[in-house]
C-alpha positions as CSV (number, residue, x, y, z in Angstrom):
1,X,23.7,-44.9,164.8
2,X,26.2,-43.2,162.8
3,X,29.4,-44.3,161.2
4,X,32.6,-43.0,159.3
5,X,34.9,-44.7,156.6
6,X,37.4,-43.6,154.4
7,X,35.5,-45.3,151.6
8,X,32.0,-46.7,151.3
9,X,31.6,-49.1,148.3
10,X,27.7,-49.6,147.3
11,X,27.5,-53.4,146.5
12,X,29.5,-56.5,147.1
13,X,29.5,-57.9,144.0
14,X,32.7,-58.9,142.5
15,X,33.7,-55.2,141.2
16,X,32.6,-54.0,144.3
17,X,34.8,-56.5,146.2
18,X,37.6,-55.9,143.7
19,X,37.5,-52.3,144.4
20,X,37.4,-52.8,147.9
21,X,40.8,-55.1,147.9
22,X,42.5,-52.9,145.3
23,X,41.9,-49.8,147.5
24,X,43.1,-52.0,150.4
25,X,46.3,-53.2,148.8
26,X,47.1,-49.5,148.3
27,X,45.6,-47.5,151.1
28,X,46.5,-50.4,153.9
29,X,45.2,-48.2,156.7
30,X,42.1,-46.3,155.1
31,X,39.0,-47.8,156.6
32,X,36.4,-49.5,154.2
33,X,32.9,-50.7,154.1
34,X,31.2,-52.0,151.5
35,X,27.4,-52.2,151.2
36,X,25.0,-54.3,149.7
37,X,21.5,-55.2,150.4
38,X,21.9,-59.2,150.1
39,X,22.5,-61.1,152.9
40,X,24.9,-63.4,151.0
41,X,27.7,-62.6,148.7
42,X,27.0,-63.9,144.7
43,X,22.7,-63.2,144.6
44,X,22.9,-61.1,141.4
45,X,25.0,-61.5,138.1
46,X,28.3,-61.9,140.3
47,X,27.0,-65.4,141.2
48,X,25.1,-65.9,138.0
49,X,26.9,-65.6,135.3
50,X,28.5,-68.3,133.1
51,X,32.0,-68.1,135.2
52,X,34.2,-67.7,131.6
53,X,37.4,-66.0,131.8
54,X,37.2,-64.0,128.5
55,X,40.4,-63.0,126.9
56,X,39.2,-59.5,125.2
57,X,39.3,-60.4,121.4
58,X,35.5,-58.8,120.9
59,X,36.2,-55.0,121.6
60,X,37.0,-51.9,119.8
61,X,41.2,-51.3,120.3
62,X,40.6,-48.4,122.4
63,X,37.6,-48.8,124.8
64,X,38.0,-50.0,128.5
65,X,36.9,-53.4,127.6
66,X,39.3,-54.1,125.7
67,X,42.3,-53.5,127.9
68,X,40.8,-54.0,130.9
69,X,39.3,-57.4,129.7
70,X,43.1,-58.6,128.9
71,X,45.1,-57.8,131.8
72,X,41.8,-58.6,134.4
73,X,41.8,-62.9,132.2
74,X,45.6,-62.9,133.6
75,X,45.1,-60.8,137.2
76,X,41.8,-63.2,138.0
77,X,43.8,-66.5,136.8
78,X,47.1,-65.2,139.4
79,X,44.1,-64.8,142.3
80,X,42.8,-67.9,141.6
81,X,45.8,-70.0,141.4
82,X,46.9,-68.2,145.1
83,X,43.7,-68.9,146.5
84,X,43.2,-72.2,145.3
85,X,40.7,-71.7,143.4
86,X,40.0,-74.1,140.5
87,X,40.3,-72.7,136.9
88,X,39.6,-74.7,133.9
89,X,41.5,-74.2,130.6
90,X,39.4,-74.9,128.0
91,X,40.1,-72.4,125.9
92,X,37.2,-71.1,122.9
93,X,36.4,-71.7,119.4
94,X,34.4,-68.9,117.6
95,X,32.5,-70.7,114.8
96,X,30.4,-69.6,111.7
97,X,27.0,-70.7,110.8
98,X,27.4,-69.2,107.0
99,X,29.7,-67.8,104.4
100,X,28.2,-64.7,105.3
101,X,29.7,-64.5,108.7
102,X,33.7,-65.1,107.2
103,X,34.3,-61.1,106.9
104,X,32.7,-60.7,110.4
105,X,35.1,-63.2,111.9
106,X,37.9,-62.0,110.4
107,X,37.4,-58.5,112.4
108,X,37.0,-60.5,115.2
109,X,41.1,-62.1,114.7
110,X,42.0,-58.3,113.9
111,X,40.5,-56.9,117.1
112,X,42.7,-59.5,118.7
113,X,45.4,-58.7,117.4
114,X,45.4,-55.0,118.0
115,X,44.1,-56.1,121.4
116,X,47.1,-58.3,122.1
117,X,45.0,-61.2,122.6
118,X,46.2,-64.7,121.5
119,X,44.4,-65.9,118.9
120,X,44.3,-68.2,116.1
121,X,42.8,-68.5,113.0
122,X,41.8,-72.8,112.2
123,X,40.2,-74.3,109.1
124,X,37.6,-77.0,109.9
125,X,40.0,-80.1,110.3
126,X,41.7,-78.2,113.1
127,X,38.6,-77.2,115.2
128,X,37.8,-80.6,114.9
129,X,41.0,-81.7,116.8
130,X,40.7,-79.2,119.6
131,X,36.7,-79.7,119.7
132,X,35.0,-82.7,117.8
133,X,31.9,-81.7,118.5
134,X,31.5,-78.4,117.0
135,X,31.2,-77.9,113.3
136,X,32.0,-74.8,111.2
137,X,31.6,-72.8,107.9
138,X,35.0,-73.1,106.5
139,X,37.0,-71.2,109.4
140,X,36.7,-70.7,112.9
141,X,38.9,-68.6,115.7
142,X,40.6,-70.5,118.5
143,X,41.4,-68.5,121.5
144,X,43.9,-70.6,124.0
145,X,43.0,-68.2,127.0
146,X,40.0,-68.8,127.8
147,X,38.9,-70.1,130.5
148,X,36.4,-71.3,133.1
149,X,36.0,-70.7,136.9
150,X,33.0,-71.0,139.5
151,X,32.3,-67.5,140.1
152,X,31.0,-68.3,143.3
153,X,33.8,-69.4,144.5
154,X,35.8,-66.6,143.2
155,X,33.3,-64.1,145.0
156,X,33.9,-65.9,148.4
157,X,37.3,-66.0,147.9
158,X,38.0,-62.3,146.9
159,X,35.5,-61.9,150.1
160,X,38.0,-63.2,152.2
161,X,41.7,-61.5,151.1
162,X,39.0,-58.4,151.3
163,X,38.4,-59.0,155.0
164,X,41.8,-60.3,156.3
165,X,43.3,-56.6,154.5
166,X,40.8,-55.0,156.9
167,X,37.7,-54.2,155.0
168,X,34.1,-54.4,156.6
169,X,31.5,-55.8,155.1
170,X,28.2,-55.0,155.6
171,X,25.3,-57.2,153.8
172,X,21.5,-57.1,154.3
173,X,22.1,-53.3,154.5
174,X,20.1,-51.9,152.0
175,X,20.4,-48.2,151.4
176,X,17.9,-45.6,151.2
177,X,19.5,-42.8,150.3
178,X,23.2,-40.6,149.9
179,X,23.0,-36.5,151.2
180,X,25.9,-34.7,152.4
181,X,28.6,-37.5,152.0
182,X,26.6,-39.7,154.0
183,X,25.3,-43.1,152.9
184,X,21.8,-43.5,154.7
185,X,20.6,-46.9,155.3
186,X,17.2,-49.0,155.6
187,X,17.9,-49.4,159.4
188,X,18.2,-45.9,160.3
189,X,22.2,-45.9,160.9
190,X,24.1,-43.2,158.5
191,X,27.8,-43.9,157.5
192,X,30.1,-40.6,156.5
193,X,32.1,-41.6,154.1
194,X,35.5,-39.5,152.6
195,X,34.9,-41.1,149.2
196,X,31.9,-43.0,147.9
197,X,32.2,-45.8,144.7
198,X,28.9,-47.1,143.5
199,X,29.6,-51.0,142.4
200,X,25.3,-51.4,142.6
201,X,25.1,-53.4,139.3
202,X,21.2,-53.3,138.5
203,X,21.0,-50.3,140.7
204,X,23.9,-48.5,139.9
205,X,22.1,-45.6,138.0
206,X,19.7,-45.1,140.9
207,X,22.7,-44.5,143.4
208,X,24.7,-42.2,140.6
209,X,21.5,-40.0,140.3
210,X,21.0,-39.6,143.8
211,X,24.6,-38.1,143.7
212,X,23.4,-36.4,140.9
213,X,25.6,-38.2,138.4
214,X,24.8,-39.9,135.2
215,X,21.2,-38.0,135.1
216,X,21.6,-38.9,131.2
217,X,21.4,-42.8,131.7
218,X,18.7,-45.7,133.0
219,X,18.7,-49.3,133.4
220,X,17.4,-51.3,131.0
221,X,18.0,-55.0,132.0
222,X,18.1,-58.2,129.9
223,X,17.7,-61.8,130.8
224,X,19.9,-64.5,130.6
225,X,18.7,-68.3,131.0
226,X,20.8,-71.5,131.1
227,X,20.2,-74.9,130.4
228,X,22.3,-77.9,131.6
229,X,23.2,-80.8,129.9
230,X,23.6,-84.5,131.0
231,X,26.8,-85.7,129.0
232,X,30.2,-86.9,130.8
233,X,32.1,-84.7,131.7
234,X,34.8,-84.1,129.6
235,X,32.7,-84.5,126.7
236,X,32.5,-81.1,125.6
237,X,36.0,-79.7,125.9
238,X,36.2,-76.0,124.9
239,X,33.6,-73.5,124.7
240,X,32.0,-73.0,122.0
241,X,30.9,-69.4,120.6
242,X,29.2,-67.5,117.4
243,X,30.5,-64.8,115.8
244,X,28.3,-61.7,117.9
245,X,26.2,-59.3,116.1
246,X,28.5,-56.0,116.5
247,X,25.5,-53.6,116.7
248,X,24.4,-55.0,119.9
249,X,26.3,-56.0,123.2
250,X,25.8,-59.6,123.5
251,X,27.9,-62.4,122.6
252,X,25.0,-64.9,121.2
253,X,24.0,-68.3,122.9
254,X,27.3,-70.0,123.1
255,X,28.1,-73.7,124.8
256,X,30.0,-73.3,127.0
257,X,31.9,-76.2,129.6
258,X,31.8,-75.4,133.5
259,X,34.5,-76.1,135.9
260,X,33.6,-79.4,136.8
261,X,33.3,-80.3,133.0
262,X,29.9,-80.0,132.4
263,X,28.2,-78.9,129.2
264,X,26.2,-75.5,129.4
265,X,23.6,-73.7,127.1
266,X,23.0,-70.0,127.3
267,X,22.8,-66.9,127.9
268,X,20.1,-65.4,126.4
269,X,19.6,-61.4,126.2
270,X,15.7,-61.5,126.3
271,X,14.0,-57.6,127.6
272,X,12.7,-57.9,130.9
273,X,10.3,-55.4,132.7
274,X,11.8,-55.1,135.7
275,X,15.3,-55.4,137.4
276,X,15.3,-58.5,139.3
277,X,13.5,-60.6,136.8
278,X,14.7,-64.1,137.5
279,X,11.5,-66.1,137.3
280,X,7.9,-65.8,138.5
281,X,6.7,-62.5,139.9
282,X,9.0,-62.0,142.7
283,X,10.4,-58.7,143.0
284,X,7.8,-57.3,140.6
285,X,7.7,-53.6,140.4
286,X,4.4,-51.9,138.3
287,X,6.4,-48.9,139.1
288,X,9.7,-50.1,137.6
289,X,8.2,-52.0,134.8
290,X,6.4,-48.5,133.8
291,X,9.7,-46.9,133.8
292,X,11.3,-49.7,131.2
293,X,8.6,-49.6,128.9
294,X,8.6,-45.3,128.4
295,X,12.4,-46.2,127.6
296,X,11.4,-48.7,124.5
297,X,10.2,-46.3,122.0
298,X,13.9,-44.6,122.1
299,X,15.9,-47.4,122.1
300,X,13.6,-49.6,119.2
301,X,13.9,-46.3,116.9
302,X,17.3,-46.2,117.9
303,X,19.6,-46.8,114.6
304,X,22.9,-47.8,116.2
305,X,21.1,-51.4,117.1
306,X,19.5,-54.2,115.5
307,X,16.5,-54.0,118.2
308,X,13.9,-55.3,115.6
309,X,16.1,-58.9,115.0
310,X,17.2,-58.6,118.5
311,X,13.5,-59.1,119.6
312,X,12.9,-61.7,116.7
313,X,15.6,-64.0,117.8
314,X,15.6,-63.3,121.4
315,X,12.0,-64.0,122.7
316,X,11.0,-67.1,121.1
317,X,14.3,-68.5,123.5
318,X,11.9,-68.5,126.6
319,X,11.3,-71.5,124.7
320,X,14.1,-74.4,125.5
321,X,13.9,-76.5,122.1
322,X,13.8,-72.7,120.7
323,X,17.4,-72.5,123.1
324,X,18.9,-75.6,122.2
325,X,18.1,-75.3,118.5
326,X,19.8,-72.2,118.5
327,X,22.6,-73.8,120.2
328,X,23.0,-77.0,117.8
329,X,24.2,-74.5,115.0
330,X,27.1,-74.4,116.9
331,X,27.4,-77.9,118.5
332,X,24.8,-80.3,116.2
333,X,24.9,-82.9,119.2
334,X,23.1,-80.4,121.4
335,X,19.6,-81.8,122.0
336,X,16.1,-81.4,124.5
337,X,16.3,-84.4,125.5
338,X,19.8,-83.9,127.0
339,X,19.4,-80.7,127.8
340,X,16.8,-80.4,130.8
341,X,17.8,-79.0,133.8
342,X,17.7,-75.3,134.2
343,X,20.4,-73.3,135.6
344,X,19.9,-70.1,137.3
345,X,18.7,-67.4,135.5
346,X,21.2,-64.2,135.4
347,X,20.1,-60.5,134.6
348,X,22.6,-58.1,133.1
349,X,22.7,-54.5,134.2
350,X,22.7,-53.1,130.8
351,X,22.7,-49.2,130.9
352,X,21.0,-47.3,128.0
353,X,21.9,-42.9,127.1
354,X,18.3,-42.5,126.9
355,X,18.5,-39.2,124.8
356,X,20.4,-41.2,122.3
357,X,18.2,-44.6,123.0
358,X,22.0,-46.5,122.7
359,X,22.9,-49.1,124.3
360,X,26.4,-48.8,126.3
361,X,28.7,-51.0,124.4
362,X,32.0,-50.3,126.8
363,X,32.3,-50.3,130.8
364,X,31.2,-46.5,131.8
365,X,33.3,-44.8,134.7
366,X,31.8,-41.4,135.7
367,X,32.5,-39.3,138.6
368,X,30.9,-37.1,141.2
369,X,31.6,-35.2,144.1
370,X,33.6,-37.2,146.0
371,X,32.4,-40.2,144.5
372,X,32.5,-42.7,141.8
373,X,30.3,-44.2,139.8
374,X,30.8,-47.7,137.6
375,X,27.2,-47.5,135.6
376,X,27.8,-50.2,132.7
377,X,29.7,-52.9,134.9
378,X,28.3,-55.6,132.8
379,X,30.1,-58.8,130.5
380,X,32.9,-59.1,131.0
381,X,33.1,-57.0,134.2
382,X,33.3,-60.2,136.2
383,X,36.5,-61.3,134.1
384,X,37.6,-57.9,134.7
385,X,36.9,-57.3,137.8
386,X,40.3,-56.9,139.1
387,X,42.0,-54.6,136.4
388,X,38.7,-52.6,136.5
389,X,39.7,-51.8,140.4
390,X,43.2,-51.4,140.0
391,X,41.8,-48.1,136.9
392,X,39.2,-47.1,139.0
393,X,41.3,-46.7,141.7
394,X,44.1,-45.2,140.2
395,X,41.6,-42.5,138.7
396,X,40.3,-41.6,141.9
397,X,44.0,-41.2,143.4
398,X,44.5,-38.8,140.3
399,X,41.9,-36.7,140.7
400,X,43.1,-36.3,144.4
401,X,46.7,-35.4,143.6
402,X,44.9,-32.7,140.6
403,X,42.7,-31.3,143.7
């Protein structure tokens, strides 16, 4: 069987439904179909991820992230509030563990300012009015505009405005292949498409190559794990955050408070072998796991990352009281014994320039004949979904009109 669309979107994550309504909102009578291999909506990092609304303090003044990161905390807080979806303001507090960690903080306040980001700098008797339970080394950031959804939720919901505008979705279609503007798919139907945009997350680089786009980069995914605790909610009130090593792409194990109130541990960014690593051996790949591991000399001798300390802290994590201990630097009251029940584990889609063995720091955009590729959609993509749409989409309307 054999279809057509005006656009085919390649997973139905939240960017990929983001790009799907933002095309929609625009192109009202273009037909769209996005793709995913799921039979439900939210099974990868778009349903597993710690549902915080960043406000874009952390990145460099000119990459995507940080403007993207901005305008997406206020378009994603508009959506929510007109699809009744709850959002929590809780707001953040970026504490230090040492004296040694002052100068690094202080880059983080003047990020935010060039960033346009609210944010505050608090002594110690402050932070301990907006969060009691935290402790800090002298100083701390507060940033009011933060927040927390249930990503979930949010996926669901952006499903739906994505359907009533007219869009077609399509799960537990996985595809096969792409040749000759077609999409070819694991049940033998074909769909021609006028423009292709690859949302695949983890599988992202596998679609862009068989377009023959970003040959230069691979997959190289991480793990994240989360552990609940069993306070009141309410008793933790903001989130609570480290100051990030800036060689590497993570944010550190924060404590963070969900929608409902509740007090969360995580993530972690340990290596993992293969793509869908989220416990036991399911979805195992000796294939896949081959592939990693050729791509670990490169990136350990790699100077533009800390991999050796990255490995050192990271690991040992698999280990809860590891976790938590990690954790209480930040919020002393965080115990095992509170801490037990294990949330779902997340996987980012962390893309690596394998010649360079670096790490992509910012969201990567590249395109292709007649398609488009999002290869580093990771943290904070899913704050930014919508403002990553409303670029991509205005880039591919460009390089139309420049035709």
């Amino acid at each position: 069987m054999s279809t057509t669309a005006d656009v085919v979107i390649v997973g139905a994550g939240v960017v990929g439904l983001a790009l799907a309504d933002s095309w929609l909102a625009r192109h009202p009578g273009d037909s769209v179909i996005l793709v995913d291999k799921e039979s439900e909506l939210g099974m990868h990092a778009s349903g597993r991820n710690s549902g915080v609304l960043h406000a874009g303090f952390y990145y460099a003044p000119d990459s995507l992230k940080a403007k993207l990161t901005r305008d997406g905390n206020r378009l994603l807080k508009e959506f929510c509030s007109e699809r009744n979806v709850p959002v929590r303001e809780t707001g953040k507090v970026v504490v230090t563990t040492s004296g040694n960690q002052l100068p690094a903080l202080e880059q983080l306040f003047q990020r935010g300012q060039a960033n346009g980001v609210k944010l505050e700098k608090i002594d110690e008797a402050q932070l301990f009015e907006l969060e009691p339970l935290a402790r800090t080394h002298e100083r701390a950031l507060w940033s009011p505009t933060t927040a927390v959804a249930d990503p979930v939720k949010v996926v669901q919901a952006l499903a739906q405005r994505v359907v009533e505008r007219g869009g077609v979705l399509r799960l537990g279609a996985s595809v096969v292949g792409i040749e000759s503007r077609k999409v070819l798919l694991s049940d033998s139907e074909t769909i021609s498409f006028g423009h292709l945009i690859n949302a695949a997350g983890l599988y992202a680089d596998t679609i862009a190559h068989w377009c023959g786009v970003g040959l230069e980069y691979k997959m190289l995914p991480f793990k994240g794990l989360y552990w609940y605790g069993n306070w009141e909610p309410g008793r933790l009130q903001r989130h609570v955050y480290p100051v990030p090593d800036p060689r590497n792409p993570f944010l550190g194990t924060h404590v963070t408070v969900t929608v409902d109130g509740r007090a969360k541990v995580g993530p972690t960014a340990i290596p993992s072998l293969w793509r869908e690593d989220y416990g036991g051996v399911a979805n195992f790949s000796a294939a896949e796991m081959a592939r990693i591991i050729r791509l670990y000399p490169g990136f350990i001798s790699s100077k533009q990352h800390n991999v050796w300390n990255l490995m050192k802290t990271e690991l040992p994590k698999y280990s809860r009281k590891k976790l938590l201990a990690e954790a209480a630097r930040l919020v002393p009251t965080v115990n095992s014994q509170d801490f037990h029940q294990k949330g779902r584990p997340g996987v980012r889609a962390q893309l690596i320039h394998v010649p360079t063995g670096r790490l992509e720091m910012d969201f990567v955009v590249h395109q292709g004949d007649c398609s488009t590729h999002l290869l580093n959609a990771v943290s904070p993509a899913w704050t930014s979904s919508l403002a990553v749409a409303d670029y991509v989409v205005t880039g591919i309307e460009a390089e139309r009109q420049s035709r």
